[in-house]
C-alpha positions as CSV (number, residue, x, y, z in Angstrom):
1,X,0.0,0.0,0.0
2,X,1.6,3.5,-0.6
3,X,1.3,5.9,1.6
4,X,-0.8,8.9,1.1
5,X,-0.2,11.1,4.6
6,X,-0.1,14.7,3.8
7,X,2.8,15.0,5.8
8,X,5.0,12.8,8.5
9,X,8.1,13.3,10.4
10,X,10.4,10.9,12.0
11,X,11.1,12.0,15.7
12,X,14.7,13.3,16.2
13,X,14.2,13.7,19.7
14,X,13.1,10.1,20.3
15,X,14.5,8.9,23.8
16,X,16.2,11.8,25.1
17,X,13.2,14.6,24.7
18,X,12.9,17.9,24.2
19,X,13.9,20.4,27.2
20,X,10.6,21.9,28.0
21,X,9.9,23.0,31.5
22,X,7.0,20.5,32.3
23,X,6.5,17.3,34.2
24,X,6.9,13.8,32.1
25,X,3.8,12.7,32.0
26,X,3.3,9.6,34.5
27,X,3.7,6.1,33.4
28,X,2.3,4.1,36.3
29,X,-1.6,3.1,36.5
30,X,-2.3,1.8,39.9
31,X,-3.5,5.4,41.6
32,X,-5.7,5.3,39.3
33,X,-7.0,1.7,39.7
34,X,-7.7,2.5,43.1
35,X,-9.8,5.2,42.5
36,X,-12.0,3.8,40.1
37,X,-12.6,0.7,42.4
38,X,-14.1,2.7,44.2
39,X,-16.6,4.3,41.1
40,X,-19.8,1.7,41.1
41,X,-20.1,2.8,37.1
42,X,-16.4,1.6,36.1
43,X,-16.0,-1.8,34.1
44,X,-12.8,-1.6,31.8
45,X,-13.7,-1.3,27.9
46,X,-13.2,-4.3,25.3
47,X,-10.4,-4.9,23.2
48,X,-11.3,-5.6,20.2
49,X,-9.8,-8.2,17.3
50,X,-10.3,-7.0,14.3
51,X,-9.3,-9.5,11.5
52,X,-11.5,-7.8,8.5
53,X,-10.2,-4.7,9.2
54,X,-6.4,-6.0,9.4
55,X,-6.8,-7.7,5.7
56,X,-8.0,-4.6,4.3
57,X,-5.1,-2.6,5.7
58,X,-2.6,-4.9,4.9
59,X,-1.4,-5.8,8.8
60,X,-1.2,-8.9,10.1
61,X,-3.5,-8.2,13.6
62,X,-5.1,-5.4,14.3
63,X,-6.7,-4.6,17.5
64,X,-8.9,-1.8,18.9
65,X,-9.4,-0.3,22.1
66,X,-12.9,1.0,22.2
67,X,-13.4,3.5,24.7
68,X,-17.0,4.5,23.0
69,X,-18.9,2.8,26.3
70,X,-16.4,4.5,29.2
71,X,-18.2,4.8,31.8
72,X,-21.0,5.9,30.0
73,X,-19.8,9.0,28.7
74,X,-19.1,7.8,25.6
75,X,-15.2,8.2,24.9
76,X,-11.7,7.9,27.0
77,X,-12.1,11.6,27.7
78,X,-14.2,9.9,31.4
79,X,-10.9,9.1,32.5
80,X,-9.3,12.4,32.6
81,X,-11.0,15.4,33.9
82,X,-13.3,12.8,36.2
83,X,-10.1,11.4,37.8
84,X,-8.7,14.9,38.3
85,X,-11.9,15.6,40.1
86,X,-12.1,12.1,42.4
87,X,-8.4,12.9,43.9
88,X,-9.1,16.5,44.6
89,X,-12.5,14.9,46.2
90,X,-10.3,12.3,48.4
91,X,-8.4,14.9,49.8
92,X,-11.5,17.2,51.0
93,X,-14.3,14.2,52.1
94,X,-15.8,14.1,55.4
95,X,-16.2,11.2,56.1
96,X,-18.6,8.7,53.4
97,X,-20.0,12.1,52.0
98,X,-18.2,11.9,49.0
99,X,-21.8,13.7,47.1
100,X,-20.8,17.0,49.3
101,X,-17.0,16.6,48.9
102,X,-16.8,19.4,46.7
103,X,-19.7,21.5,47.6
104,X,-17.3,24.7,47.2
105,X,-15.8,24.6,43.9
106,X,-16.6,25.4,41.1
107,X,-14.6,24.1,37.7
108,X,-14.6,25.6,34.3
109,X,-12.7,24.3,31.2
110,X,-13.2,24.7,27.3
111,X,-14.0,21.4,25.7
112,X,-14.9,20.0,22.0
113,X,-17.4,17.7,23.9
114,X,-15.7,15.1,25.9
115,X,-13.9,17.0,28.2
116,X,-16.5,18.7,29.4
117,X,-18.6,15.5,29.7
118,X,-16.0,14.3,32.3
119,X,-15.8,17.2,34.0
120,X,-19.7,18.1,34.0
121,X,-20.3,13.9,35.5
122,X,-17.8,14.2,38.2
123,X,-18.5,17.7,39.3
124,X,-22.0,16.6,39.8
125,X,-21.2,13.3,41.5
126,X,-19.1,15.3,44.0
127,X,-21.5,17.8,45.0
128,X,-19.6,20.9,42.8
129,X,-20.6,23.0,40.0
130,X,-19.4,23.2,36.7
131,X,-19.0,25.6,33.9
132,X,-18.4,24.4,30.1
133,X,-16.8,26.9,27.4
134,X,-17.7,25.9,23.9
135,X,-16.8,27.3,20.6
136,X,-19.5,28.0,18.2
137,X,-17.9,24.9,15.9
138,X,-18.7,22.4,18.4
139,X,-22.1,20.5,17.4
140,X,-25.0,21.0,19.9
141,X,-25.5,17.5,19.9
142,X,-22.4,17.8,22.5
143,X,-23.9,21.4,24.2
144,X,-27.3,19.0,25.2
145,X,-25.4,16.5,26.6
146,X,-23.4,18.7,29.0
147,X,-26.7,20.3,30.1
148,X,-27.8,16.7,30.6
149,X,-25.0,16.1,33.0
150,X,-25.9,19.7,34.8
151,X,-23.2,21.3,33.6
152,X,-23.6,25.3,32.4
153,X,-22.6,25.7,28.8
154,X,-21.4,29.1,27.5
155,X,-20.7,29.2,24.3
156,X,-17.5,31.7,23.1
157,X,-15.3,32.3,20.1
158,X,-15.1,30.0,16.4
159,X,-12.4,27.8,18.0
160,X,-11.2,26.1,20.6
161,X,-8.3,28.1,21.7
162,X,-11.4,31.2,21.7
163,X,-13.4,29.2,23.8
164,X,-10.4,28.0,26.1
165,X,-8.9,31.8,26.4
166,X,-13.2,32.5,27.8
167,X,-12.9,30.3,30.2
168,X,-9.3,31.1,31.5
169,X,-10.6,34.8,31.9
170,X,-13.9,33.2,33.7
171,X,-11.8,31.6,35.9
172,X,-9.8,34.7,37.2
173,X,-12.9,36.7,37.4
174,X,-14.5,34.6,39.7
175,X,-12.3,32.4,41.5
176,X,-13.3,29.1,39.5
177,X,-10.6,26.0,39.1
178,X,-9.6,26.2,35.8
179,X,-9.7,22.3,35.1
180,X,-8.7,22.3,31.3
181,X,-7.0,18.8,29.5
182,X,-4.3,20.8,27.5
183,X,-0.9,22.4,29.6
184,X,1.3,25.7,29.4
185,X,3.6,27.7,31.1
186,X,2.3,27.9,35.0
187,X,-0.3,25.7,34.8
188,X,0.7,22.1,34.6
189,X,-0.7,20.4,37.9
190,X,-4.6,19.9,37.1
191,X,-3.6,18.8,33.5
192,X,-0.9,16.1,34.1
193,X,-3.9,14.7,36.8
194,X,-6.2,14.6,34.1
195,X,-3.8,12.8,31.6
196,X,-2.4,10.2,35.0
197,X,-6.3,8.8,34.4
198,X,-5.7,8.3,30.5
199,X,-3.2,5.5,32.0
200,X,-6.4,3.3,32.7
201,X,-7.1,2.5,29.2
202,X,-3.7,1.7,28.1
203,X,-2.7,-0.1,31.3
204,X,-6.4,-2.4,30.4
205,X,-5.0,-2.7,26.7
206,X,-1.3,-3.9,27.9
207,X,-3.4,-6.7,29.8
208,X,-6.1,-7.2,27.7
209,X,-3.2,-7.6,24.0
210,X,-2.3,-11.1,23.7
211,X,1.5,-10.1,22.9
212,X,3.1,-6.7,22.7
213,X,2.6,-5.2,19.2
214,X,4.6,-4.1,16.9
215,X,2.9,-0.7,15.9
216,X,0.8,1.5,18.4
217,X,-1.5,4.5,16.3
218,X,-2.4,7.5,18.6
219,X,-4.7,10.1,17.3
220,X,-3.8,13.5,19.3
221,X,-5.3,17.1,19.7
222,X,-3.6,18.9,22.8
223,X,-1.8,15.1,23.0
224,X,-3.1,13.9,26.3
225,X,-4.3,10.7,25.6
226,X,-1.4,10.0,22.9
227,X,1.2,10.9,25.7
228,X,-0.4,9.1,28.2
229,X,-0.5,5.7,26.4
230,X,2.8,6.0,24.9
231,X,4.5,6.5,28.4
232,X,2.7,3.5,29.7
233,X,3.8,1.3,26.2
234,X,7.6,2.1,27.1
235,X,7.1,1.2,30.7
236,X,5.3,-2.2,29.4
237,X,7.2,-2.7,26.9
238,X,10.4,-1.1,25.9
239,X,11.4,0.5,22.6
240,X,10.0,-2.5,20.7
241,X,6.6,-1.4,19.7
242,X,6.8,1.8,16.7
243,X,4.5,4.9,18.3
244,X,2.8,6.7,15.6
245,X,0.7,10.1,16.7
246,X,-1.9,11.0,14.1
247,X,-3.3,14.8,14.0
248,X,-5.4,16.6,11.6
249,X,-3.7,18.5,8.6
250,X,-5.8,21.4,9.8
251,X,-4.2,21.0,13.2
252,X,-0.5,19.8,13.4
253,X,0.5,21.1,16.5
254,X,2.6,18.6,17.7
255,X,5.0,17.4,14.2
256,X,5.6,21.1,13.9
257,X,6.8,21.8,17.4
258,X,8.5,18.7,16.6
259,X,10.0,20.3,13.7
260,X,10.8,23.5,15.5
261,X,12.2,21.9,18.6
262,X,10.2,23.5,20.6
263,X,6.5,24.7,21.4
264,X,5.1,26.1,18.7
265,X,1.6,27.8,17.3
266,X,0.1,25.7,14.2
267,X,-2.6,27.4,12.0
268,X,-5.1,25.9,9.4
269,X,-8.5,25.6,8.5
270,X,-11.7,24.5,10.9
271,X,-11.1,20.5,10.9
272,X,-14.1,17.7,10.2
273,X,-12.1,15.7,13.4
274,X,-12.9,18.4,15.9
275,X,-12.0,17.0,18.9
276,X,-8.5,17.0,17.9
277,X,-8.6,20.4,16.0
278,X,-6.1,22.2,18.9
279,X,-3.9,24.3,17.1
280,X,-1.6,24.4,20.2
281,X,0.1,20.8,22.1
282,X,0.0,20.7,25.4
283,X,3.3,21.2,27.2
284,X,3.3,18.4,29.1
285,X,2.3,15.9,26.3
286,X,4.9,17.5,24.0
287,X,7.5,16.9,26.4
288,X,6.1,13.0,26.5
289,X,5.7,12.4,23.0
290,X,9.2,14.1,22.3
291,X,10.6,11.5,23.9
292,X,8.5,8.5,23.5
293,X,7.2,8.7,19.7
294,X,9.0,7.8,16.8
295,X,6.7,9.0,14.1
296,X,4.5,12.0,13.6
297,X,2.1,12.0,10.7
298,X,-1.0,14.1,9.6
299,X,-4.3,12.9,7.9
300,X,-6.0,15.1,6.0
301,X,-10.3,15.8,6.9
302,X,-11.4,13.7,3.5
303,X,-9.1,10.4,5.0
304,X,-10.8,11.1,8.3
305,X,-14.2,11.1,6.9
306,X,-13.7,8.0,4.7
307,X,-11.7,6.1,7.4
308,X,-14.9,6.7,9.6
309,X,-16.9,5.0,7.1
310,X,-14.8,2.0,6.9
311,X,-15.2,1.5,10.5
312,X,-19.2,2.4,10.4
313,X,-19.3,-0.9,7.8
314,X,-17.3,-3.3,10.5
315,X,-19.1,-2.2,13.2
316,X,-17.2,0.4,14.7
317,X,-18.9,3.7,14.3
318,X,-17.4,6.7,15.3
319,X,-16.7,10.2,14.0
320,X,-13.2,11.1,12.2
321,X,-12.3,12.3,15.3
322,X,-12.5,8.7,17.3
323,X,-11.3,7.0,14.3
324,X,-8.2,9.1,13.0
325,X,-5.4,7.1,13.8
326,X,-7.2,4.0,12.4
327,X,-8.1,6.3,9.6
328,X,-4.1,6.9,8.9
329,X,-4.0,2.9,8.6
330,X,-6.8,2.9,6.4
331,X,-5.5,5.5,4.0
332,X,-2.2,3.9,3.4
333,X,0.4,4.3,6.2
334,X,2.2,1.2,5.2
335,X,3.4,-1.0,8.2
336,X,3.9,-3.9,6.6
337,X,2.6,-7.2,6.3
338,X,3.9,-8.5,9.2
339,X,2.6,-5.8,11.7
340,X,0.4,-6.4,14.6
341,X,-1.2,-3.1,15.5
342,X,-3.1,-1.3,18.4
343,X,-5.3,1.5,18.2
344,X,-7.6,3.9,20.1
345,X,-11.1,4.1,19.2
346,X,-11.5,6.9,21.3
347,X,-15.4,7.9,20.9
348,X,-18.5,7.3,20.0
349,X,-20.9,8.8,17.4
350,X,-21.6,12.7,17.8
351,X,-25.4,11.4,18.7
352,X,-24.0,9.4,21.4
């Protein structure tokens, strides 16, 4: 199969990193584990084996992680923000009142959807309130669900970074915790507790995959979840398996930092896969991927779209979003015949 990325970029930086002042992200599961034994609505998600799927892209296995039923939320994104919330919960209950816990705070965040389901469904379950910036882009199919959850949505700006910059000055105006998934300069704490719960899915995978693969496909907006699992494959399992992150061609914040060596602004074009359309990387998961990737590559919104297709017809609906780094494989990202691959499915149809 040849290759039809619109762009890719082998990591330079693999092993060593690039000096960014940020945490690592973390690469042990178990705080995690103990938390959600503790959540009644947890039950780990399926990995799935996928051998129609694996013929038509030319690999040899292929299985999926499919995070659409987590916890009822309907994506990986239940991990994060939720788990952020739970240990800020342990470390203010009285007591078994864990439903008053947090009775006092308030948490605000921008989101593309899934974020601000986590946040909306913990913040209720602990007794606090929360507050969900969303950019006009984002479908409302996503605004009714957060009011569903109790969360109030606010809608600012015609992107995500608006949106985000809305609720960062929300935040300082009235003494809200700014709970947001993405990291930067002074703010690093709340985010790299949100990714530690990403470790769940990846630390189920490791144990649920029949042998290590070869080939690991990450699809990454801010790069939370891609940092996340890829810290928690090299922990598992070395420098054997290849880590490829996949972003929009709209959105390639992360290969061009790469690039650059350094942080750096991307710009393009409203994305169809708009849950990863950040035009900035989070810190923290730069730093991470920097050191723990070996491939970057981009997919372009028509691959996304036809990629989501695909996986509609075997079963696997999603949008191009949940689907992108399966979509790279379905396009043509050649990794041989031999490969046996793992991938995120990270979310469930828009209509949830």
């Amino acid at each position: 199969m040849r290759a039809t990325m619109i762009d890719r970029c082998d990591n330079p930086w693999r092993g060593q990193g690039l000096a960014i002042d940020a945490p690592w992200p973390h690469a042990d599961a178990r705080a995690v584990a103990r938390l959600l034994a503790l959540c009644p609505a947890h039950a780990p998600t399926p990995l799935r084996d996928c051998p129609a799927l694996a013929t038509r892209a030319g690999v040899a296995k292929l299985h999926v992680k499919d995070e659409r039923g987590r916890m009822g939320l309907g994506s990986f994104k239940a991990l994060g923000a939720a788990h952020a919330i739970a240990r800020q919960a342990a470390a203010a209950v009285q007591g078994d009142r864990w439903d008053r816990a947090l009775t006092d705070r308030s948490y605000v965040t921008a989101s593309a959807g899934n974020h601000g389901l986590s946040v909306a469904a913990a913040a209720r379950l602990f007794g606090a309130r929360a507050i969900i910036y969303l950019a006009e882009t984002v479908p409302q199919a996503f605004a009714a669900r957060l009011e569903a959850k109790g969360a109030k949505v606010m809608r600012e700006g015609a992107t995500y970074e608006d949106s985000m910059a809305a609720a960062e000055r929300a935040a300082r105006a009235q003494g809200w915790t700014l709970l947001s998934d993405s990291s930067w300069p002074g703010y690093t704490e709340l985010p790299l507790l949100v990714m530690e719960g990403y470790l769940q899915l990846a630390d189920e995978a490791a144990d649920q995959i029949d042998a290590p693969p070869s080939h690991i496909l990450l699809q990454a907006g801010v790069g939370g979840m891609a940092a996340a699992v890829a810290a928690l494959a090299r922990a598992r399992w070395g420098d054997a398996p290849q880590i490829i992150v996949v972003e929009p061609a709209a959105a390639p914040a992360l290969i061009d930092s790469i690039r650059a060596g350094h942080l750096v602004d991307s710009t393009g074009p409203v994305s169809n896969m708009g849950r990863l359309d950040c035009k900035t990387a989070s810190m923290i998961a730069l730093k991470g991927l920097s050191r723990d990737a070996d491939l970057f590559v981009t997919i372009s919104d028509d691959e996304a779209a036809t990629g989501a297709a695909i996986l509609a017809d075997h079963g696997l609906a999603t949008t191009p979003s949940g689907g992108a780094g399966l979509s790279a494989l379905l396009a043509g990202l050649d990794l041989g015949r031999r490969a046996r691959v793992l991938a995120i499915l990270s979310e469930g149809r828009e209509d949830g």
